[in-house]
N, C-alpha and C positions, 0 to 999 in steps of 0.2 A: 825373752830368754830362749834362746837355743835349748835344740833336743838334746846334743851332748853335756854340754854344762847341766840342762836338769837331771841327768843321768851319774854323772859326778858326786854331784850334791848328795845324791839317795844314796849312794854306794859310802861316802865319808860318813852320812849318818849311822849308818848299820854297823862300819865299821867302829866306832866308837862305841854305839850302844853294847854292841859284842864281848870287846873290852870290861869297860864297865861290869856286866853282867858277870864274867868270869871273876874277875875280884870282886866281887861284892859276895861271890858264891863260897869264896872260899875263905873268906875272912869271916863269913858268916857261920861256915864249919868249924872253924878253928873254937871259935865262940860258945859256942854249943858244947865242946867239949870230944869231939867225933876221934881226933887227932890222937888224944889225947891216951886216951882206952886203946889204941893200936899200937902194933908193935912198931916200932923204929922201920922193917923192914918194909911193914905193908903200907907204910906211912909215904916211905918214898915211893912203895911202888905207886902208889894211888896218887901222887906228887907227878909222875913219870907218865902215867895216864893223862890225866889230866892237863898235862905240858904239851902230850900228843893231839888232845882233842881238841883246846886252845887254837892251834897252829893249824888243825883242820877246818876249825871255824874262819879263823881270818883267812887263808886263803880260797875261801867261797864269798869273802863278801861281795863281792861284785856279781856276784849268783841273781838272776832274776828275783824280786822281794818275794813273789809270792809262793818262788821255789825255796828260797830260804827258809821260809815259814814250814812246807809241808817237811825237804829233807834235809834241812841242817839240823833246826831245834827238836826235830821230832826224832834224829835220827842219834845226835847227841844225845839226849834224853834216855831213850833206849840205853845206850852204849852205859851211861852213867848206873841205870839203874842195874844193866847187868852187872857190872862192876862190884857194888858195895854188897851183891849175891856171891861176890866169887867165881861166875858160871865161867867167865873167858879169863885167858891167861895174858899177858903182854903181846907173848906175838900173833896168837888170833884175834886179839883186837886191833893189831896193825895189817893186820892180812886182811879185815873187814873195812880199814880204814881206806887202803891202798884199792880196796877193789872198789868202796864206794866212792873215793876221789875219780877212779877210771871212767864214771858211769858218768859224774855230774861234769865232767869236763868237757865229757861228747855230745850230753845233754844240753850244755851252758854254752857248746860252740854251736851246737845245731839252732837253740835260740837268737844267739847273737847273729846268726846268718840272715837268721827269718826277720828276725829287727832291723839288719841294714837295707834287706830288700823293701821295707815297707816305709824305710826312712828314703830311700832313693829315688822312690813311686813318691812319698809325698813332697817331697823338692820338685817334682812338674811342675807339681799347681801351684806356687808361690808367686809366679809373676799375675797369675788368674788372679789371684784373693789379693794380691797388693793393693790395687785400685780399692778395695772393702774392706777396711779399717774391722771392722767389728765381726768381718766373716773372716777374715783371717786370725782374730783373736779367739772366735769360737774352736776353729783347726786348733791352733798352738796347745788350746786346754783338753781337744778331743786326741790328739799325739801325745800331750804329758800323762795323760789317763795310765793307770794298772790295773791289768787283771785282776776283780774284786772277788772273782768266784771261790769254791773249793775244789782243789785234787783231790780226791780222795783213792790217794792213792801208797796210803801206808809212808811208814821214813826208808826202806829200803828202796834204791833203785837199779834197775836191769833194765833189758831190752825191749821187754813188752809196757813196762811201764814207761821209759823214757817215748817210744812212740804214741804212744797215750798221750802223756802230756803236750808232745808236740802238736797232737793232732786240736786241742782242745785251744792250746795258746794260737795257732795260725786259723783257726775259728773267731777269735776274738782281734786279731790283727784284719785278717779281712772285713767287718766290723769298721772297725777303725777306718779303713779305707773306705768304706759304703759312707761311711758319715761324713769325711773332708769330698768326696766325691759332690757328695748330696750339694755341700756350701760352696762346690768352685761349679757345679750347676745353676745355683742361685746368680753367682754371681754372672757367670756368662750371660745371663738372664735378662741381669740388669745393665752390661755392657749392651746386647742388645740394643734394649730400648734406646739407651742413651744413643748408641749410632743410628736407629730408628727415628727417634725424632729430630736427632742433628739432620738427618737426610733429608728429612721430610721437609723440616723448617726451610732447608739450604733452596730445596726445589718448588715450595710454594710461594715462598718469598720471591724468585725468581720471574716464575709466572705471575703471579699478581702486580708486580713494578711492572709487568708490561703490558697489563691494563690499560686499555685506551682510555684517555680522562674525559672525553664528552661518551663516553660508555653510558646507556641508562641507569646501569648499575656499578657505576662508580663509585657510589656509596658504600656499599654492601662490600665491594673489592676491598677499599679503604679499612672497615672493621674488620675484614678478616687478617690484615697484615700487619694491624695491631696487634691482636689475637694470634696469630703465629709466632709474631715475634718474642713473645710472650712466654712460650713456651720451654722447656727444660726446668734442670737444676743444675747450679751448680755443683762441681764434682767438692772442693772444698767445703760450702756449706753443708752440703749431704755429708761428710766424715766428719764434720766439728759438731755433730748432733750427736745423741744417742741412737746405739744401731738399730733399736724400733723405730722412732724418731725419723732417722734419716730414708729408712727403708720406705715408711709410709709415706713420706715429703718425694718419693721419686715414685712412688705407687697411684700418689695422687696429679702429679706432671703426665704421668705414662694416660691416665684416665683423660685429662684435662686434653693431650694428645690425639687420643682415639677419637674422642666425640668432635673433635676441630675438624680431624681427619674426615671423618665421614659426613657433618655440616660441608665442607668445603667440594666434598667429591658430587653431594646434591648440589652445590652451585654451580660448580660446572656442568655437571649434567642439564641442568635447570639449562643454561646458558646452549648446552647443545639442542637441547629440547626446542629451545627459542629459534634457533639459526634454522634447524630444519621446520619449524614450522612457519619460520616466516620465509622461507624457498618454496616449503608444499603452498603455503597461502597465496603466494606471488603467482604461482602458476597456474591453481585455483580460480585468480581477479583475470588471468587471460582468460581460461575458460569462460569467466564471466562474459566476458564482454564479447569474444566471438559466437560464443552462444547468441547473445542479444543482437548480433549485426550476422549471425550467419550468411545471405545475401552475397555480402561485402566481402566478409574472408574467405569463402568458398567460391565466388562469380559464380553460385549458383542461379542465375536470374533469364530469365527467355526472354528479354527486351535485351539486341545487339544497341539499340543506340544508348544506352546506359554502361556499355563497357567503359565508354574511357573516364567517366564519372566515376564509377564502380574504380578501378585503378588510380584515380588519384586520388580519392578519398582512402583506399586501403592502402598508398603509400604512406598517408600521409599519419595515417593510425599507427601504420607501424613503425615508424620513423620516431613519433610520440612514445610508442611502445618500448622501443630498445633503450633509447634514453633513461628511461621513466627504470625497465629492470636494470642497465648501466648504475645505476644512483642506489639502487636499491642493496645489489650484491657489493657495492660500497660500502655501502651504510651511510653515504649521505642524505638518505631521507629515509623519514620513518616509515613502518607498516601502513597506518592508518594515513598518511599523508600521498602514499602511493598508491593506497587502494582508491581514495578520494578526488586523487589526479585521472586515475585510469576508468573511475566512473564518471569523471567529468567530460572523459568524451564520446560518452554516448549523447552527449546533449549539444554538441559540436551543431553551430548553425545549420553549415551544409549537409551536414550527415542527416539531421531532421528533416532537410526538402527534400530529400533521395527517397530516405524511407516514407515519407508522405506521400509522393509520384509514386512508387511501388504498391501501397495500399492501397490508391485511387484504383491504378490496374486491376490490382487483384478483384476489386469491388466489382469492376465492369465486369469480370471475366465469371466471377461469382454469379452475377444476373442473369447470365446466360445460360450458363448454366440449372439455373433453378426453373427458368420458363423452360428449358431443356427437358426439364426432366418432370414438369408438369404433364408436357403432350407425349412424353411417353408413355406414362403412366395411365392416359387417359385410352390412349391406345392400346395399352396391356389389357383393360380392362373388357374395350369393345370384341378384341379378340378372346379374350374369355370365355367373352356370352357365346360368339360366332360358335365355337368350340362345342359350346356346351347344346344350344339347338343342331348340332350335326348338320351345319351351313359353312363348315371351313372347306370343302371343296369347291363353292362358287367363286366369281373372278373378285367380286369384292376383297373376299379373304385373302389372296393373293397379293392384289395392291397392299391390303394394311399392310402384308409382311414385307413388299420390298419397301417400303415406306417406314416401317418400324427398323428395317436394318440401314435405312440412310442415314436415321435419326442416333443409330448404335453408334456408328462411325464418326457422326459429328460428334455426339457424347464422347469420344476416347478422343479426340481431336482437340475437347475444350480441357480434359483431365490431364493429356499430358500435351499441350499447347505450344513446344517449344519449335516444333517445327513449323506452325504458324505464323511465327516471327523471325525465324532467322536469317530471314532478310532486309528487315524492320530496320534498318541501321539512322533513320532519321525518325523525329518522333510523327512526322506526318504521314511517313509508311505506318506507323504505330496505329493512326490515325484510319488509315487504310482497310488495318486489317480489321480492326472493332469494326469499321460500320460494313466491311464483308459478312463478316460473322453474325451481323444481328440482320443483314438482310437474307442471308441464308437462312436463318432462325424464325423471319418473319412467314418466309416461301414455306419454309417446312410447316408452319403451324397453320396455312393456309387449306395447303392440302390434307393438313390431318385431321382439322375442322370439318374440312368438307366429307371426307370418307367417315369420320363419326357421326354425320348427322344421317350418311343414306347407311351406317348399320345399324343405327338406332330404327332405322325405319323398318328395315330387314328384321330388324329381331322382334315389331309389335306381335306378327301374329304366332309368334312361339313364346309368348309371356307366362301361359301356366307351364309350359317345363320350364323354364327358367325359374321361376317362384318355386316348382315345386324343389330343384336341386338349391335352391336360394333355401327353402325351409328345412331341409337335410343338414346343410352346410350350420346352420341355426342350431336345430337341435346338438349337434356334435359341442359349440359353442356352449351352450347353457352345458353341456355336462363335463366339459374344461372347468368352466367358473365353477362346479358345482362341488367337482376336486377340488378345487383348490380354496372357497370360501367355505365350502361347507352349505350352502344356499344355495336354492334354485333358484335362476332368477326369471321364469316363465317366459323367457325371452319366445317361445314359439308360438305360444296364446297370442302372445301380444303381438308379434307379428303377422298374424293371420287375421288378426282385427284388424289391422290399421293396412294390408293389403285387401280385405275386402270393403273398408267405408271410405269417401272421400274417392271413389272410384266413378268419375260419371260417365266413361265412355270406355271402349276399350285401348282405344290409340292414347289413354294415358295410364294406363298398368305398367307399361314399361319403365315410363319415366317415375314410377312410385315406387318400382322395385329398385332404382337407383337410388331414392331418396334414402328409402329405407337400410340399404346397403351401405351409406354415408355415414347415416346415423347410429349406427352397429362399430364401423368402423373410431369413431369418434367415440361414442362410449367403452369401447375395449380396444383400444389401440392396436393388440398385438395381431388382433383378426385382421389388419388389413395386409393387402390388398384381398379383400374377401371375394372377388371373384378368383383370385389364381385358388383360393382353398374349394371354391364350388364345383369347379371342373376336374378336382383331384377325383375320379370312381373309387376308386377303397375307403371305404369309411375308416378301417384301419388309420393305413396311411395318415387319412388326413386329422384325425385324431391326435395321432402320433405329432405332426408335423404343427396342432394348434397347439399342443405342449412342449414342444422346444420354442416356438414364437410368443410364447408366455416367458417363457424363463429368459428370452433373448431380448425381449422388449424391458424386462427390469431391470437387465444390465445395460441397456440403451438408457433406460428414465435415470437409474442410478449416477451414469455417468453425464448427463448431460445436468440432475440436480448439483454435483458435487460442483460442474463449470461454471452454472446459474451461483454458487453461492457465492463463492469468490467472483463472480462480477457484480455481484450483486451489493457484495460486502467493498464492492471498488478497490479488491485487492491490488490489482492495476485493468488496465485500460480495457473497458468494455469492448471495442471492435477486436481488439487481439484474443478475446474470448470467442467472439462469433466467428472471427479465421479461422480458429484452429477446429471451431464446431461445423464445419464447412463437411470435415469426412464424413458426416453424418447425413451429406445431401442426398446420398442412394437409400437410405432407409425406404425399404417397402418394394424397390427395387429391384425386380428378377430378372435378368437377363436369359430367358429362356431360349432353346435352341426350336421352333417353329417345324409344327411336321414331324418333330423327332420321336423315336420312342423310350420313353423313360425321360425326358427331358424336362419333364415337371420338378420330378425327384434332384433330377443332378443339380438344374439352376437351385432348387431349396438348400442343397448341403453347402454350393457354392458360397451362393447369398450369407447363411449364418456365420460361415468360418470367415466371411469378408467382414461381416459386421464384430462379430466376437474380434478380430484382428484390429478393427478402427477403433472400438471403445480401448483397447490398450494406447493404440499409439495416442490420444487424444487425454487418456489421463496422464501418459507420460509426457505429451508434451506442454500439459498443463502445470504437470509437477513441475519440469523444468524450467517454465519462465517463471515460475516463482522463486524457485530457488537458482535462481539465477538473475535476480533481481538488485537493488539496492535498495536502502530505506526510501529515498529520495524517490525511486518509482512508486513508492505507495502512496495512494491517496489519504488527504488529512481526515481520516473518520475516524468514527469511535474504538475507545480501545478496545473495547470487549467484545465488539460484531468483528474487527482485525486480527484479535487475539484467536476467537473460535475460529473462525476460515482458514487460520496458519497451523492449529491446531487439527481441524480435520485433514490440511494437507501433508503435516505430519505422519498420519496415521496410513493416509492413501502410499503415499511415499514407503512405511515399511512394507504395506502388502506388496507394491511391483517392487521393490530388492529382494524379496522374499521369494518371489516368483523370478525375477531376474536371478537369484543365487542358484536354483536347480537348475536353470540351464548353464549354468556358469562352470557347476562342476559337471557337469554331464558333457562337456568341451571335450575330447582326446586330445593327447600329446603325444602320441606315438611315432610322428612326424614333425615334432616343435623340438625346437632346441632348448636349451638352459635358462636361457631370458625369455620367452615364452613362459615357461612354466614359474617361475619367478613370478611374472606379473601375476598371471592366474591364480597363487598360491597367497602373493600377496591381497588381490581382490576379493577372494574366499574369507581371507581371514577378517579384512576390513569388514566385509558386509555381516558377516555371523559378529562382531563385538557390536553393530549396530544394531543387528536382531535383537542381541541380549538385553541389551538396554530397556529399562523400563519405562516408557513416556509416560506414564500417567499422571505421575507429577508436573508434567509441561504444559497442564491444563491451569497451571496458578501462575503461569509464566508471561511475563511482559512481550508484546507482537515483536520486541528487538532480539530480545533473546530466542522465541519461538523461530522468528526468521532466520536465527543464525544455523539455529538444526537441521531448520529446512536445507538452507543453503550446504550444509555439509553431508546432510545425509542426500541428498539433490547431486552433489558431487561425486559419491561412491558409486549412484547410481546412474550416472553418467559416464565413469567412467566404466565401469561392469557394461553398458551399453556399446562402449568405443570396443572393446574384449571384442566382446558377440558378433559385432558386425566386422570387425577385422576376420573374423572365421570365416566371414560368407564373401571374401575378399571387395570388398565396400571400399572404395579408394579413399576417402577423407580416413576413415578409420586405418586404414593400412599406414597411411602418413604420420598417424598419431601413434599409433604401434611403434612405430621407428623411435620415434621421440621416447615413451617409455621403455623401450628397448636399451637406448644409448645412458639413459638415468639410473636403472638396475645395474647395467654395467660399472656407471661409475661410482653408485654406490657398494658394489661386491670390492672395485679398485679401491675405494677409500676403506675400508676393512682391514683389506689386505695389508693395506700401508702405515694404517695403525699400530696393528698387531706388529708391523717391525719395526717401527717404530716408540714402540710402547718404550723400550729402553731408556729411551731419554725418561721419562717420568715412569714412576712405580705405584701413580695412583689417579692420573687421568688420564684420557684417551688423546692422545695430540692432535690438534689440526691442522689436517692435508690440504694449505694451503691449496696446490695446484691441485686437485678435485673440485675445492669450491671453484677455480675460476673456467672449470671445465663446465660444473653445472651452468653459471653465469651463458655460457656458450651455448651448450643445449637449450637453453629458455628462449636467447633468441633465434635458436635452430626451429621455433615452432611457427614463428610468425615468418620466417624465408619462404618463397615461391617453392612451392609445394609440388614438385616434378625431380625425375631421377635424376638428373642433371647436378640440380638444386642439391638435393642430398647428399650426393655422392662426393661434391667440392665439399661440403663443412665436414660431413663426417671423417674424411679423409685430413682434413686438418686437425678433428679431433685426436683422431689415435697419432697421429704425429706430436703432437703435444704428448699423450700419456708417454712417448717412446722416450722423451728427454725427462724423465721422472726419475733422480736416482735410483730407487732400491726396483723399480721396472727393468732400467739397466743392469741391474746386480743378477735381476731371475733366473732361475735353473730351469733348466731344458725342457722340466715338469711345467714349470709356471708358466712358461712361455706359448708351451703347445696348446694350455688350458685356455689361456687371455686369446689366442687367436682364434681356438675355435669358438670363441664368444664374439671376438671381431667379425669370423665367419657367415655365422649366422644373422649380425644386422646388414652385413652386404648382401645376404640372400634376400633378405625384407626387401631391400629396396630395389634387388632387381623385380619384385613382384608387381611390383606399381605399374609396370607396363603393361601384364595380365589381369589387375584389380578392377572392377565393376566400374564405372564411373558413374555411381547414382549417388545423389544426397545422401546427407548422412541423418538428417534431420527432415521431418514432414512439412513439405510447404503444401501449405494450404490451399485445398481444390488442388490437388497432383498426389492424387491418392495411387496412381497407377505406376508411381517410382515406390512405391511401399507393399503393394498386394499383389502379388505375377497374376 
């Protein structure tokens, strides 16, 4: 029913009721008698009255009802009562009549204004509420609605009252309005949704049909496109219900919607989750494997006739390699199938007999070393004593020293050995220079023999000063241990007994103060070399200096126990345990400067900061071949002796990230560009969610999964190590800088292209095809000949690739100035490589001298 028609209606009823009500009034007088008792004249007149009030009431029917109410009948009423009092005559109750007709016409037209305007406002929202059966039927009955209140505003009306009322009826119209308002809000509401999830359906449906069907999660695709499709209501079924009914049946679609929505926005995310972690893990298994062939991918090796060996096996690696990531950023082979394939060539026949001839070398080169540094030491010592009897001014003392600086020379000759060989280009020159080198080593230890046996001689008849600085040196000892256990251990009694019994001549006190100096040595480790502590004069000093060789000797046993375990435990290969324990062949070792003054002191500060420096690099490079391992390297032992070993290397592992992370932000950037700091910022962040982490529980954890931590927290901390030494401009590491350099970048480009891309879809993130095939390029930009050359062709094909990227071509002046000075900055990397270090990136074993300046 229309507004007008309802309005008609009420206006016909009134006006009948009106009617009615008049005759029945006056038939009802007559009745009574009222008539009757009046005279003829006042009969008519009140007849004539009456005729006039009649004719006032009908033409107000159409008067607003609820004004009817206050000023027709109440106004009538009045008039009537005055009447049958006499008080007013005919023409002042027409002059009352005529004035109150004037009042209710300007009253009844100012209403009707206000009525069409709210009927003109509510015909907007008819097309809003059509589609809502049951909200537009709530409107129709909130529009047919009348002012239920009271006027109380008397039956007479004027000026101040007609504004009154108006003000009080367009209070109740606006009203009116707030409440059709409120249902064509609802409905808008519900149109919404309904486009909301048409949308939605239309663009998940879309992307899910284009699901690859040998997908892993092909499955999972399939249910959700069920499940989408599934979705809505019909707009007819929803109006043929009741309007709770239908309302809840699209409350419950809109619900069944969201939670689809957000299930599906996890799948894909889940599904991005996956792509980048099977790119980081791909790059990861390179890692892996150049870590383990270092050698090979870096031609870091000092045998020339092994290069062309060296070069076909790394061609031949990496020719395996690109293939292997080709299939991978495919997707035609799995994670595990490529991780499997890429560890399977470390086992590569000929790669096995290369690294075996390397080992053998390095063995030879290791033996020489160790009798090397036997007859030094033996030498250190003789000079000592010379030292300490004030006999270093005879000729003897002299020979030792240029004799102890021949042996220096050759010792830095065998530590960094590559100029030894680089003329070696057949293995018979190889052949050559070992048996140089051990007859040089024989000569040298001839003559050092021989000068030891005439200072041993020289020094019998100075045996009690020697004893007596021998038993000072002792006491200082007992009161180290005595700090530090708490117990005396009479080490000075005891030594005074056992130098004066078992003493049969004097020409053997010397050689008993050696014994005794051995045996000192061997029961407190950190005393040795106890002659350099006996010729320190400052008690002080040498105090001082047997309490840092205490502290320094438990962080020697510590780390050599932690290397012991894990060989021990066969976490892999026992001689690759002894290589790497190789930088520990200078223990005890002081290179002092002979004749110098203060030169005791300097070699001691030397010596500790070297050894404090080896025990790092030696846990690191311990951490690292294990987490950099495969299962397949681990020997078949017990779980529980593999489990704890992976578990302590865990632990060893957070302490150096932990220490690796203060230097890591301690880096400036003041001088780095945007990808620099990027990396750094992304390194920080990896290593502290790895601090956080709570291992303890990895102690109930199987040696596969213990190894997979290693190997990931092994990973942070290698690359945090790649960081650092790109800072000290380290060339392998400066080559790897580039490579994460060109990654950041085109992960900030894939961002970028998202976000304009997002358009297409309003609830996942799209995939920048051409970014992945970019990374694909970077992966194998890592395993290319590693020279500016090198780098300069692929990178340069890379950003030629990002320049045919549409929305790259669309960029504004901003975007373009920003992307090149990011381009900028990886052309400055790689013009560095020309000025970068060219040392190892990684400690080879016995070439402690490419690690310690």
């Amino acid at each position: 029913m229309s507004l007008d028609s309802f309005y008609k209606k009420v206006q016909n009823f009134f006006r009948a009721r009106v009617k009615k009500f008049s005759t029945f009034k006056i038939e009802k007088e007559s009745q009574n008698g009222v008539v009757k008792n009046e005279s003829v004249e006042t009969s008519l007149q009140n007849r004539d009255i009456e005729k006039h009030l009649v004719a006032f009431q009908e033409q107000f029917q159409d008067l607003y009802p609820v004004l009817k109410q206050e000023f027709i009948y109440a106004f009538l009423t009045k008039i009537r009562e005055e009447n049958q009092k006499g008080a007013n005559s005919l023409q002042q109750l027409l002059n009352t009549l005529d004035q109150q007709k004037r009042e209710l016409q300007l009253l009844d037209k100012a209403i009707r204004e206000e009525s069409l305007l709210v009927t003109r406002k509510t015909l907007l929202y008819n097309n809003q509420l059509f589609a809502n059966w049951d909200l537009a039927k709530k409107a129709e009955e909130v529009m047919q609605s009348r002012y239920q209140g009271t006027i109380p505003f008397g039956h007479i009306v004027n000026e101040d009252v007609r504004k009154q009322v108006l003000q009080q009826l367009r209070i109740f119209f606006a009203q009116q309005l707030e409440e059709v308002a409120a249902l064509v809000a609802i409905a808008r509401l519900r149109q919404q949704k309904r486009e909301e999830m048409a949308r939605f359906q239309k663009e998940a449906l879309q992307k899910l049909t284009q699901f690859p069907k040998d997908h892993e999660q092909k499955e999972a695709a399939q249910a959700f496109i069920q499940r989408v499709a599934a979705l809505g209501v019909e707009k007819q079924k929803a109006m043929s219900l009741a309007s709770d009914a239908g309302s809840s049946l699209l409350d419950a679609a809109y619900d069944e919607y969201l939670q689809c929505k957000k299930d599906l926005l996890q799948f894909f995310q889940q599904l991005e989750d996956q792509e980048r972690m099977r790119e980081q893990e791909g790059q990861e298994i390179i890692h892996t494997l150049k870590r383990r062939l270092f050698e090979i991918f870096s031609n870091s090796s000092l045998f020339p006739d092994l290069q062309e060996q060296f070069l076909n096996v790394r061609k031949m690696l990496c020719h395996k390699l690109q293939g292997l990531q080709e299939k991978l950023f495919d997707k035609s082979i799995s994670l595990d199938a490529y991780r499997n394939s890429i560890f399977d060539l470390a086992y590569e026949h000929d790669l096995l007999l290369l690294r075996r001839e390397l080992a053998f070398r390095a063995t030879r080169l290791r033996e020489l070393r160790e009798a090397l540094y036997r007859i030094l030491n033996d030498m250190h010592e003789v000079s000592h004593l010379l030292e300490i009897a004030v006999i270093e001014k005879g000729l003897l003392y002299e020979e030792i020293c240029d004799l102890d600086l021949q042996m220096k020379q050759f010792l830095h000759q065998l530590e960094n050995p590559f100029p030894l060989f680089q003329a070696a280009y057949q293995l018979e020159n190889v052949n050559q220079v070992f048996l140089m080198l051990w007859v040089r080593l024989e000569k040298l230890q001839k003559e050092a023999q021989n000068k030891f046996t005439q200072a041993v001689a020289l020094l019998e008849p100075t045996a009690e000063k020697i004893a007596k600085e021998f038993l000072k040196t002792v006491d200082d000892l007992e009161e180290v241990v005595k700090e530090t256990t708490g117990i005396r251990p009479n080490l000075v009694e005891r030594t005074k007994q056992r130098l004066q019994e078992k003493v049969l001549k004097d020409s053997e006190k010397m050689a008993q103060i050696r014994v005794l100096m051995k045996a000192l040595e061997k029961e407190y480790h950190f005393s040795a070399p106890l002659s350099f502590f006996m010729h320190i004069g400052d008690q002080r000093v040498r105090r001082k200096m047997l309490h840092e060789s205490q502290e320094l000797d438990h962080t020697i046993r510590a780390t050599k126990a932690f290397a012991k375990s894990l060989q021990y435990s066969k976490v892999f290969d026992e001689e690759r345990v002894d290589g790497i324990l190789e930088a520990f062949e200078g223990e005890h070792y002081l290179e002092e400067g002979k004749q110098e003054k203060n030169s005791a002191v300097s070699a001691w500060s030397t010596y500790t900061r070297k050894m404090i420096k080896v025990a790092l690099i030696i846990e690191q490079e311990l951490l690292l071949d294990i987490g950099f391992l495969d299962m397949r390297a681990l020997l078949d032992i017990e779980e529980k002796k593999l489990s704890k070993a992976l578990f302590l290397a865990l632990t060893k592992a957070r302490e150096q990230l932990s220490s690796a992370l203060e230097n890591l932000i301690g880096v400036t950037t003041l001088k780095e560009g945007q990808l620099f700091k990027s990396i750094q910022e992304s390194l920080i962040k990896k290593s502290r969610a790895w601090l956080e982490k709570q291992d303890e529980q990895s102690e109930g954890k199987s040696s596969q999964q213990l190894l997979k931590r290693v190997r990931s927290l092994c990973h942070v901390l290698f690359e945090t190590q790649l960081f650092l030494a790109s800072c000290t401009r380290n060339y392998s590491a400066q080559c790897t800088l580039i490579v994460c350099k060109l990654q950041h970048f085109v992960a900030l480009l894939e961002e970028e292209q998202q976000e304009k891309r997002k358009g297409i879809s309003s609830f996942w993130k799209p995939k920048i095809a051409e970014c992945h095939a970019l990374k694909g390029n970077i992966e194998r930009l890592e395993l290319a000949e590693e020279s500016k050359e090198a780098f300069e062709t692929v990178i340069q094909g890379i950003f030629q690739k990002i320049e045919e990227i549409p929305e790259v071509k669309k960029q504004s002046a901003v975007e373009k100035i920003k992307r090149e000075e990011l381009q900028q900055e990886i052309y400055a990397a790689v013009q560095m490589l020309d000025t970068a270090v060219k040392l190892p990136l990684h400690y080879l074993p016995g070439h402690l001298t490419f690690f310690y300046p």
